[in-house]
MARTIVEX-870085 format. One line per 4 residues: their letters; for each residue x, y, z of N, C-alpha, C, O. Coordinates in Angstrom, 1 decimal. Atoms other than C-alpha are relative to their C-alpha. Example, Ala and Ser with C-alpha at 12.3 -4.5 7.8 and 13.67 -1.06 7.14 Angstrom:
as> 0.9/-1.2/0.0/12.3/-4.5/7.8/0.9/1.2/0.0/1.9/1.2/0.7 ~ -0.9/-1.1/0.0/13.7/-1.1/7.1/-0.8/1.1/0.8/-0.3/2.2/0.9
***
This chain:
xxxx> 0.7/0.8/1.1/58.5/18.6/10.4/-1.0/-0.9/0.6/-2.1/-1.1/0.1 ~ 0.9/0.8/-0.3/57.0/16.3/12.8/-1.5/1.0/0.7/-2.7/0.5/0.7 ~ 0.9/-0.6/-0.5/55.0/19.0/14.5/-0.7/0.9/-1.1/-1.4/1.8/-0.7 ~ 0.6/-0.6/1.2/53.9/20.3/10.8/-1.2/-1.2/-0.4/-2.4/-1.2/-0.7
xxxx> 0.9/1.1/0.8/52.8/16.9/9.8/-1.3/-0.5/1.0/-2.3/-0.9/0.5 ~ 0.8/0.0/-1.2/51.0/16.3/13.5/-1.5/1.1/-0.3/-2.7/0.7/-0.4 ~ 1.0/-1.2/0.0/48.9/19.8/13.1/-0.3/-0.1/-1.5/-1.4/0.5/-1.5 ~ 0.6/0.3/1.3/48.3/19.0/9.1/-0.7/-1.0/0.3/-1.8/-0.4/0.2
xxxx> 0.6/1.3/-0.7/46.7/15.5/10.4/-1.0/0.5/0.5/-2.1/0.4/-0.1 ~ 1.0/-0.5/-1.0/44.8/17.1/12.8/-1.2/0.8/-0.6/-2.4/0.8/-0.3 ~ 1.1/-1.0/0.5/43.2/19.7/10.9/-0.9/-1.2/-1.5/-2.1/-1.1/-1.7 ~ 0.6/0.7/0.9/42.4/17.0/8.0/-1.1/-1.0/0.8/-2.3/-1.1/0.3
xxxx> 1.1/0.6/-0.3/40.6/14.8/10.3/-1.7/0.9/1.2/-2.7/0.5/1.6 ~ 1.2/-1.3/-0.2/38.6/18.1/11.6/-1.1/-0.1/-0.9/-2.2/-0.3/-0.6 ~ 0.5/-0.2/0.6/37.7/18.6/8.3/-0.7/-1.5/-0.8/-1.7/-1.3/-1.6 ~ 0.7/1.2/0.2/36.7/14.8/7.6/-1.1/0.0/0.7/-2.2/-0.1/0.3
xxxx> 1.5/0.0/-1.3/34.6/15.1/11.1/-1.1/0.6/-0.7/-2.3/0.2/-0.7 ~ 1.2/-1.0/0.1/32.8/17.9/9.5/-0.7/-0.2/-1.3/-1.7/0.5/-1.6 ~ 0.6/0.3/1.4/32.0/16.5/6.2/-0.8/-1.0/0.6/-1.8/-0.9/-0.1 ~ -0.1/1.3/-0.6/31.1/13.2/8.2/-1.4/0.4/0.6/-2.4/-0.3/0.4
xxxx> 1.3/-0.3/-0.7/28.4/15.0/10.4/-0.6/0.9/-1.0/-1.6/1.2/-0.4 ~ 0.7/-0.9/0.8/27.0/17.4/7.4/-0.4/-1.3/-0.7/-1.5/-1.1/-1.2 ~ 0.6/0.9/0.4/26.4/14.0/6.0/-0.7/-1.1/0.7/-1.0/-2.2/0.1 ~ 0.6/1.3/-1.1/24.8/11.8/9.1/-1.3/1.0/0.5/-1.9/0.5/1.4
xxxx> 1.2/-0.4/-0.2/21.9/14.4/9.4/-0.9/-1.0/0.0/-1.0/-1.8/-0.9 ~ 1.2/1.1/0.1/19.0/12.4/10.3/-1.6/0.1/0.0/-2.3/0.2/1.1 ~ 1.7/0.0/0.1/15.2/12.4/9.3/-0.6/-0.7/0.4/0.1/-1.7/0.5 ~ 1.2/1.1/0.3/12.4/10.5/9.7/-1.1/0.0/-0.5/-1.4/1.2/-0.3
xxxx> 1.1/-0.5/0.8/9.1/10.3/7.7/-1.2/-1.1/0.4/-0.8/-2.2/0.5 ~ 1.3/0.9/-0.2/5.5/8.4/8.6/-0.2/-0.3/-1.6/-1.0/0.4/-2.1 ~ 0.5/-0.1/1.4/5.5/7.3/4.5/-1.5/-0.6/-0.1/-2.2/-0.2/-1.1 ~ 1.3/-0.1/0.2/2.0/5.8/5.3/-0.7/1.3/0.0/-1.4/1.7/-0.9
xxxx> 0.5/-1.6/-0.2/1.1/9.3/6.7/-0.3/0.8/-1.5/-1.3/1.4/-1.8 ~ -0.3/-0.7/0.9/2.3/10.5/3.5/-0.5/-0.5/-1.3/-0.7/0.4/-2.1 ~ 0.7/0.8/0.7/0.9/8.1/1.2/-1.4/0.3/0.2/-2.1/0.1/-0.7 ~ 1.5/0.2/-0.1/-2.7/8.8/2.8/-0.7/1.5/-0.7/-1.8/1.7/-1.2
xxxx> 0.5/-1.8/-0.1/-2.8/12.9/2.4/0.3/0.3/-1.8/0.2/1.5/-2.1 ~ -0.5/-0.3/0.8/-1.6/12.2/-1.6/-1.4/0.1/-0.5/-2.0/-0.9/-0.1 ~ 1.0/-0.1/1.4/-4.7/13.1/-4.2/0.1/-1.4/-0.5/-0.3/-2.3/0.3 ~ -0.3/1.4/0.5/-3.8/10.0/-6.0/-0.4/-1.5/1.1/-0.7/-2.7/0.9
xxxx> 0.4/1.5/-0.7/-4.4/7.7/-2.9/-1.6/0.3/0.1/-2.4/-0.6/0.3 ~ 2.1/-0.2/-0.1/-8.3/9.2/-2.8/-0.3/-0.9/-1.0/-0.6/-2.0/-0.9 ~ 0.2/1.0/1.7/-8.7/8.1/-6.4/0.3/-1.1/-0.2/-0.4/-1.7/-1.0 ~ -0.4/1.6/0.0/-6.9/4.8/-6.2/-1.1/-0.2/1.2/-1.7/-1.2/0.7
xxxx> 0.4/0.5/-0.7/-8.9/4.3/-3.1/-1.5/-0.6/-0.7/-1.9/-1.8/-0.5 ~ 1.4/-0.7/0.8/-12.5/5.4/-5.3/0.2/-1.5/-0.6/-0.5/-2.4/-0.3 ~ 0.2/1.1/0.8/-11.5/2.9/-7.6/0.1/-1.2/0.6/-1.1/-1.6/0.4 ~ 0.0/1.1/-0.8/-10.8/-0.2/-5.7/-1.3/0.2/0.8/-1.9/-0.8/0.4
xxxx> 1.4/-0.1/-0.3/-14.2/0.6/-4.0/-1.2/-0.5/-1.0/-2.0/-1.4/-1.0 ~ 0.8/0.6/1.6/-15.9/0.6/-7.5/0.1/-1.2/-0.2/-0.8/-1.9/-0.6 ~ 0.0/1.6/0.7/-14.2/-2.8/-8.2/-0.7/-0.9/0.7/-1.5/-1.8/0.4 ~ 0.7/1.1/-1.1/-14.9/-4.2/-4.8/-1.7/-0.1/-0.6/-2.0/-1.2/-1.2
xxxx> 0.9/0.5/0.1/-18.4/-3.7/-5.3/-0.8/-0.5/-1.1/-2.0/-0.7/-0.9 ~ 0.3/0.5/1.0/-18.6/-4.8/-8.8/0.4/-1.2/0.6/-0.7/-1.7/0.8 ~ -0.5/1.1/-0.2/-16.9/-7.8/-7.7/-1.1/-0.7/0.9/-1.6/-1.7/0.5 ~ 1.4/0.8/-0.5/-19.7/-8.6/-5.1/-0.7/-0.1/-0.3/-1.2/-1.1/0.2
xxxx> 1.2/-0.1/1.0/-22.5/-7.9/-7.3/0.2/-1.0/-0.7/-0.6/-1.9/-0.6 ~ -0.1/1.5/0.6/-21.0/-10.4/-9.5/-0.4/-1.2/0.5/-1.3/-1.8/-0.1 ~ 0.1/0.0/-0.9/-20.7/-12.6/-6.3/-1.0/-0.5/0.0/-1.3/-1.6/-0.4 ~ 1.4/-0.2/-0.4/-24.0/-12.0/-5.3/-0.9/-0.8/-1.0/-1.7/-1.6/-0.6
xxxx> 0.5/0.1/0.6/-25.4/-12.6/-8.7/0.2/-1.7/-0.3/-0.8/-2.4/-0.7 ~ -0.7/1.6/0.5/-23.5/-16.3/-9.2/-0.4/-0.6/1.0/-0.9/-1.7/0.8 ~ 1.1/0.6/-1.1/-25.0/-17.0/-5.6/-1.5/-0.3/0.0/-2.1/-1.1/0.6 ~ 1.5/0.3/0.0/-28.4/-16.6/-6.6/-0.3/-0.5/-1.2/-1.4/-1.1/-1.2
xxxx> 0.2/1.4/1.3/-28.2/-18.5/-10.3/0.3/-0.8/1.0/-0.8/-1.1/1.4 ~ -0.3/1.0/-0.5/-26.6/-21.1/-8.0/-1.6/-0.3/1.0/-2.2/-1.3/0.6 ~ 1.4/0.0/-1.2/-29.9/-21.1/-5.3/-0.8/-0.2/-1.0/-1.2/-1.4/-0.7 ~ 1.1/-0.2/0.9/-32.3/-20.8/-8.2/0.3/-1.5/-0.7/-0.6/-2.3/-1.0
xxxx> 0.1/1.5/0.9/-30.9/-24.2/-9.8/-0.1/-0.8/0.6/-0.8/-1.7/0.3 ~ 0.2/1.0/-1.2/-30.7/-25.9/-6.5/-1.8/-0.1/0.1/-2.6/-1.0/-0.1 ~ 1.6/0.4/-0.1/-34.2/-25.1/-5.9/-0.7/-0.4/-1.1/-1.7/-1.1/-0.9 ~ 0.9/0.5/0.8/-35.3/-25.7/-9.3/0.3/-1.4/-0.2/-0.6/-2.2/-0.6
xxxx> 0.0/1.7/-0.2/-33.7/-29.4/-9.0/-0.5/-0.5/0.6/-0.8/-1.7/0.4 ~ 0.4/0.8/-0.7/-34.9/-29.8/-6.1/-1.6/-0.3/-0.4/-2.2/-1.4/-0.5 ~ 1.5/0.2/0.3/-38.6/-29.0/-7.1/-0.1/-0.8/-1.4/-1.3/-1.2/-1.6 ~ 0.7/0.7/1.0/-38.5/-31.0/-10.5/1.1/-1.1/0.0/1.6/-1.4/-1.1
xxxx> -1.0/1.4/-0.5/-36.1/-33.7/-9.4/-0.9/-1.1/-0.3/-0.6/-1.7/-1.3 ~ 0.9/0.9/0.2/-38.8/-36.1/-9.4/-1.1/-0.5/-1.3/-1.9/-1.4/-1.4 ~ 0.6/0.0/1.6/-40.0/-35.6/-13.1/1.5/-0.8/-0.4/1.5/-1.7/-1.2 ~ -0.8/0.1/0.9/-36.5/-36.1/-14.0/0.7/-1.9/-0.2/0.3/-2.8/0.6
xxxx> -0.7/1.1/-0.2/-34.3/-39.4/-15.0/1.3/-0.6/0.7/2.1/0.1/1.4 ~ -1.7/0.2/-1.1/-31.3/-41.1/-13.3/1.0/0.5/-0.4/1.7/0.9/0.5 ~ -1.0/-0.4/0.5/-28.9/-39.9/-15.7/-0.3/1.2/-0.2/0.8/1.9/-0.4 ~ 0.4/-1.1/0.1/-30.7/-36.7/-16.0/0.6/0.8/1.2/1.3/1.8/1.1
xxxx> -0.2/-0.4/-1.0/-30.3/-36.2/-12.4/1.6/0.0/0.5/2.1/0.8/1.3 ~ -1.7/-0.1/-0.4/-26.6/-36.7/-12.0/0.4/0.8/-0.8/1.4/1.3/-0.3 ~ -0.6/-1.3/0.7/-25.9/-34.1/-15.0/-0.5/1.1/0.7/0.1/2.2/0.7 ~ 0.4/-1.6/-0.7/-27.8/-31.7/-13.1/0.9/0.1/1.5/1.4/1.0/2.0
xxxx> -0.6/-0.6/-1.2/-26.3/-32.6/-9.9/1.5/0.6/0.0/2.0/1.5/0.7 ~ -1.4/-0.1/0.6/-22.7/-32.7/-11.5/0.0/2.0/-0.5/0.9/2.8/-0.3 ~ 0.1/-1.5/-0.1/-23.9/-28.9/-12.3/0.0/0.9/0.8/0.5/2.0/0.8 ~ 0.4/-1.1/-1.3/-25.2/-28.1/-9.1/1.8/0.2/0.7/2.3/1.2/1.1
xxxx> -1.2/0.0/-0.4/-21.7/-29.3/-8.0/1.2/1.0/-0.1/1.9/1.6/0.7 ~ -1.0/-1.0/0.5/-19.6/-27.3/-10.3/-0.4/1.2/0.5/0.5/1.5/1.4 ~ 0.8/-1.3/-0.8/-21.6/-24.0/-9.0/0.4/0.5/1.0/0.7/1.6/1.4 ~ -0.7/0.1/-1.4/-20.7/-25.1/-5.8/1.2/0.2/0.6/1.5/0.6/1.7
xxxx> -1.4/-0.2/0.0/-17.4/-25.0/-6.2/0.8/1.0/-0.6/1.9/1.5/-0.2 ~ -0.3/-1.6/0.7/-17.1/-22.0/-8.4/-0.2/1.0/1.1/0.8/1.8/1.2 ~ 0.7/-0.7/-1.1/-19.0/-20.0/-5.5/0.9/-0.3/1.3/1.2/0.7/2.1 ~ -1.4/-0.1/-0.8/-16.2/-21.5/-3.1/1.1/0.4/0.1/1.7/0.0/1.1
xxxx> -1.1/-0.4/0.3/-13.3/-20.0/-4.4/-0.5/1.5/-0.1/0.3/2.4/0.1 ~ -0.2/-1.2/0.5/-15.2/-16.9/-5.4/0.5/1.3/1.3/0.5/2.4/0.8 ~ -0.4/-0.7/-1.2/-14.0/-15.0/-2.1/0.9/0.1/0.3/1.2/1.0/1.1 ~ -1.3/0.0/0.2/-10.8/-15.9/-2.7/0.4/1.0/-1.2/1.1/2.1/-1.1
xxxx> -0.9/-0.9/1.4/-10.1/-14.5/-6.3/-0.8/1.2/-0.3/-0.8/1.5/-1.5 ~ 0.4/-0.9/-0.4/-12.2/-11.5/-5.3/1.4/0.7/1.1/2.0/1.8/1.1 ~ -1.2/-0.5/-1.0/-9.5/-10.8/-2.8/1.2/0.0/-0.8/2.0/0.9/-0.4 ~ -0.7/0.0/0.5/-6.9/-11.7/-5.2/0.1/1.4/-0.6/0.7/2.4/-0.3
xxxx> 0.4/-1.6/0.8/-8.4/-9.2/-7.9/0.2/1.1/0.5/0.5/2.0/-0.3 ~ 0.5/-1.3/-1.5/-8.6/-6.5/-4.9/1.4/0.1/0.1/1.9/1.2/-0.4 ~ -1.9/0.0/-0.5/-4.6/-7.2/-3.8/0.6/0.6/-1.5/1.1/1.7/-1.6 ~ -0.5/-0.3/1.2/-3.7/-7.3/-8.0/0.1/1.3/0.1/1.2/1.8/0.4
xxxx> 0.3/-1.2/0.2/-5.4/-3.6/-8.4/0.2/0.5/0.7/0.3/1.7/0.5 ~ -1.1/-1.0/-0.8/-4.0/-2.5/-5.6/1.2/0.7/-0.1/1.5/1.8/0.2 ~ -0.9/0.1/0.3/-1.0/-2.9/-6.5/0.9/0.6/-1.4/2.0/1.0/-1.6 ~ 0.4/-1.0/0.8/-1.6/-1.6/-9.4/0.4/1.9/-0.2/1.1/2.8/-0.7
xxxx> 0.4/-1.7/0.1/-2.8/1.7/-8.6/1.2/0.4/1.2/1.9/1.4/1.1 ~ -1.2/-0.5/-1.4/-0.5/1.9/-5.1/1.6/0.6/-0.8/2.2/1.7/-0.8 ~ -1.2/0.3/0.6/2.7/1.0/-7.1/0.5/1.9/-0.3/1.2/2.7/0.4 ~ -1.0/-1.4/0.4/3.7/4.4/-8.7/-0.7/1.0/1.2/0.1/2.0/1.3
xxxx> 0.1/-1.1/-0.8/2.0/6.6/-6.0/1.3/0.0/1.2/1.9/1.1/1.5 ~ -0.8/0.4/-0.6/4.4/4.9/-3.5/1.5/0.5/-0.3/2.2/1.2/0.4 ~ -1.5/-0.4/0.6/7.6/5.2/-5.9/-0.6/1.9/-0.2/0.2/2.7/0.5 ~ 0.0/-1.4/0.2/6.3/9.1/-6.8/0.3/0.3/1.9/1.2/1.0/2.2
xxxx> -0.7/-0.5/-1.0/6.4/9.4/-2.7/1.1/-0.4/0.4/1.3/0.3/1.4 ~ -1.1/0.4/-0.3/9.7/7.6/-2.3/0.9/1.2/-0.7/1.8/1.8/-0.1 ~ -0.8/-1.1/0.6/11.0/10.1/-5.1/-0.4/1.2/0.3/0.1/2.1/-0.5 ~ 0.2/-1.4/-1.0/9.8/13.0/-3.0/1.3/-0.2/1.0/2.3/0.5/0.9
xxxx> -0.9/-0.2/-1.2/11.6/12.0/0.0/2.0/-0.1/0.0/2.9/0.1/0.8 ~ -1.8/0.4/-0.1/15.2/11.0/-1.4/0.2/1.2/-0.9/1.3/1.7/-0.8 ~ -0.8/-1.7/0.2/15.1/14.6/-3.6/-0.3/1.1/1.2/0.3/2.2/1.2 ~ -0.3/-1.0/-1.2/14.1/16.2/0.0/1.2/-0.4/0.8/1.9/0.4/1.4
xxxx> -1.3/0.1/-1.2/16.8/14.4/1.9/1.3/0.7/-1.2/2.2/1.5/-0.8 ~ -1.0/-0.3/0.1/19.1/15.0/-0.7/0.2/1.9/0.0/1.3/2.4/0.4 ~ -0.1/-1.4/0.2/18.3/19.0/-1.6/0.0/0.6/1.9/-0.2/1.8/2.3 ~ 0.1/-0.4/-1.6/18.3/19.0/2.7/1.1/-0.1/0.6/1.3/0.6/1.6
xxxx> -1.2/0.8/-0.5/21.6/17.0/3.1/-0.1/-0.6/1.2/0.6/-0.6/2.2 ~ 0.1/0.8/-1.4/19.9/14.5/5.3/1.1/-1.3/-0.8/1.0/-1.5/-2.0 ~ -0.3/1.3/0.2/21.9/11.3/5.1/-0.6/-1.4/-0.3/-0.7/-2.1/-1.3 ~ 0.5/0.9/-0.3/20.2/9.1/6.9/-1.5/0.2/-0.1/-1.6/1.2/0.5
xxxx> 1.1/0.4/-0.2/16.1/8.6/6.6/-0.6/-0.7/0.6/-0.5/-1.8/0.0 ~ 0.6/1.4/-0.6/14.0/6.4/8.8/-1.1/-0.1/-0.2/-1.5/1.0/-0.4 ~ 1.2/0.0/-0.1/10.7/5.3/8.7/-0.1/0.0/1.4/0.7/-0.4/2.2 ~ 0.3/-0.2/-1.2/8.7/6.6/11.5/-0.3/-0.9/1.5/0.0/-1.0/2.7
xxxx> 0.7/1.2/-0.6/6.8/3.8/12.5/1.1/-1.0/0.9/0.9/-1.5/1.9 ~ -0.5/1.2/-0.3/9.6/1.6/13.1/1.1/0.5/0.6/1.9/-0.4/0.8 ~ -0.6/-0.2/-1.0/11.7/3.6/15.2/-0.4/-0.3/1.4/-1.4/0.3/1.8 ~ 0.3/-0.2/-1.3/11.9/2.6/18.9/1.0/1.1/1.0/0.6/1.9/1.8
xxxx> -1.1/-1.6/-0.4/15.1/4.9/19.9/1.0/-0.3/-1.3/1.4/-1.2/-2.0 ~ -1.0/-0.4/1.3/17.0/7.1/17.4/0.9/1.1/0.6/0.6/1.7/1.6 ~ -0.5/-1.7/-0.2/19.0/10.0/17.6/-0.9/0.8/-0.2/-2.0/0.6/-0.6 ~ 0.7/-1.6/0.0/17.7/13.2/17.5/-0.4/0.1/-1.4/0.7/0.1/-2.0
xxxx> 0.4/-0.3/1.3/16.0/13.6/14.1/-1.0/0.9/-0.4/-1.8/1.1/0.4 ~ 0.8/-0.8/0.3/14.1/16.0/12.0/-1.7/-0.6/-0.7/-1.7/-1.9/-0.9 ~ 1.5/0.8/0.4/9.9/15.1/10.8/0.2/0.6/-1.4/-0.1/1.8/-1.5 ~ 0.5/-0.6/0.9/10.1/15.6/7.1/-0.5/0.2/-0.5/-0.4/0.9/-1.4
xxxx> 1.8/0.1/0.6/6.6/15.0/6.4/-0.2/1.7/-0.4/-0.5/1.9/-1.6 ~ 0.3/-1.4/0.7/6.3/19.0/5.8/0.2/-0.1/-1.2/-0.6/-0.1/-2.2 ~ -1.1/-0.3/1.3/9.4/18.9/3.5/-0.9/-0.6/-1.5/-1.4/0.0/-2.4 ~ 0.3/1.2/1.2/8.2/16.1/1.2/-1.3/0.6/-0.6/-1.5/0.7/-1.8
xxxx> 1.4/-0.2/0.5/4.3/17.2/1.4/0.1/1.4/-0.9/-0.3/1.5/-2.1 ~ -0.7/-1.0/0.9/5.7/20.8/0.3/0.1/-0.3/-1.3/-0.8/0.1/-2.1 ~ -0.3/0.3/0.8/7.5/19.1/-2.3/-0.9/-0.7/-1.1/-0.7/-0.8/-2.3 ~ 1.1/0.6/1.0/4.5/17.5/-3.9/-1.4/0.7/0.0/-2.5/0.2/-0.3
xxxx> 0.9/-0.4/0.0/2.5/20.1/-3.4/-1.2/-0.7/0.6/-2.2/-0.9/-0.1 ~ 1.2/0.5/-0.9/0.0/18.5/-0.6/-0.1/0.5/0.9/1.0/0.6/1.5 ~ 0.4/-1.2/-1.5/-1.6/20.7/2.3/-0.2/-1.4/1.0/-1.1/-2.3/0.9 ~ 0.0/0.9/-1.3/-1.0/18.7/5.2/-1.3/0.4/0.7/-1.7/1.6/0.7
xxxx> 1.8/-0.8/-0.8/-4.9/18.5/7.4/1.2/0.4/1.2/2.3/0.0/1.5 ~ -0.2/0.0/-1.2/-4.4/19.9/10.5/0.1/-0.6/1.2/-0.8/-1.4/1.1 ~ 0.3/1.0/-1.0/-4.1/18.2/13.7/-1.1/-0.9/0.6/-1.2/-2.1/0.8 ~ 1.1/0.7/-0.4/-7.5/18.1/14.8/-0.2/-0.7/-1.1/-0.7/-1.6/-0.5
xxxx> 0.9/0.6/1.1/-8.7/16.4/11.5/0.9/-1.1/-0.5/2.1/-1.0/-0.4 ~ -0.6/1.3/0.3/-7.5/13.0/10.2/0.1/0.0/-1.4/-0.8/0.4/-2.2 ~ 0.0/0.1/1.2/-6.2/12.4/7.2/-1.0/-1.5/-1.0/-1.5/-2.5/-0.3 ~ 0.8/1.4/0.5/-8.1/9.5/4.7/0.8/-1.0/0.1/2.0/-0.8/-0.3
xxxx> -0.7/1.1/-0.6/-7.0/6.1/6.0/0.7/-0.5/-1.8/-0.2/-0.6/-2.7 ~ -0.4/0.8/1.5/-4.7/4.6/2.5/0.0/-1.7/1.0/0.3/-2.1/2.1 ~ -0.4/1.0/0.9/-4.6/1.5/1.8/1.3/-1.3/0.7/2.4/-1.6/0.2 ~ -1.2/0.9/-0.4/-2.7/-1.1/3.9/0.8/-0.7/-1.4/0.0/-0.7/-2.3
xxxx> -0.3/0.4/1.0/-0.5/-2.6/1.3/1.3/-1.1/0.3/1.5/-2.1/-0.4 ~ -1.4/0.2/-0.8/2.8/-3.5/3.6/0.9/0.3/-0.7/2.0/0.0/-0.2 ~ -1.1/-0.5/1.0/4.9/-2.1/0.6/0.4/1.8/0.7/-0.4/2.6/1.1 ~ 0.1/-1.1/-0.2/6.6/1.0/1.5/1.0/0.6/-0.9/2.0/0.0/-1.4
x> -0.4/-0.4/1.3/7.7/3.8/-0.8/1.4/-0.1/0.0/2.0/0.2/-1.0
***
């Protein structure tokens, strides 16, 4: 009995081992990589370009009303009155200070709409890679980047791009830079 229950034991923690390693398969994936080569990150990129340079044209345009009142105070400053002159400068001021912030909430705008448009491309590549690990029976996934030593793992960037239908470029040729964002999918 004890040498039934010994060799029953044995074979159960066999068959634990082997469930144990069919489930510690390990991948790893570049998700920037994968994020850059998606259709969707072109077009988010297109747009954020468009905004940007709507956004400096604006910019641009609030810098040169601002110059055009400076100079026009400065040249008729001397027609004007004392109290005249401090509502205009109290003007020139506000301008001044509008036009110092604008570089900031141009960058804001920029990060918003990023975030924006990034957001579901990221989660659509995140739900690529956890229905490839799972239809693969990888376990584990790593990001690529941030491995320094791992075990032996497989590159699923094929699997995934497969999966979403995207033709990976070839070596020689670079994919389009996405979008730093530091979010990953």
């Amino acid at each position: 009995m004890k040498k039934f229950f010994s060799v029953t034991l044995f074979a159960l923690c066999l068959v634990a081992a082997g469930e144990v390693n069919a489930q510690s398969k390990i991948g790893y994936i570049s998700s920037q990589e994968l994020v850059s080569v998606m259709p969707e990150t072109r077009k988010a990129d297109s747009s954020l370009q468009e905004l940007r340079n709507a956004l400096i044209q604006s910019a641009t345009e609030k810098q040169n009303a601002f110059y055009a009142a400076y100079e026009k105070f400065n040249k008729d400053s001397s027609t004007y009155s004392a109290s005249v002159k401090t509502v205009k400068k109290n003007e020139l001021t506000k301008m001044s200070q509008e036009l110092s912030g604008e570089e900031e909430r141009i960058q804001q705008q920029l990060q918003q709409r990023q975030q924006e448009l990034l957001g579901p491309i990221n989660k659509k590549a995140y739900d690529a890679v956890q229905a490839v690990a799972k239809e693969n029976g990888y376990g584990y996934i790593f990001e690529k980047e941030a491995l320094l030593v791992a075990p032996p793992g497989d590159d699923i960037l094929p699997m995934v791009a497969k999966k979403l239908n995207i033709k990976l470029p070839t070596p020689g040729t670079a994919p389009a830079a996405a979008p730093k964002t530091g979010a990953k999918p």
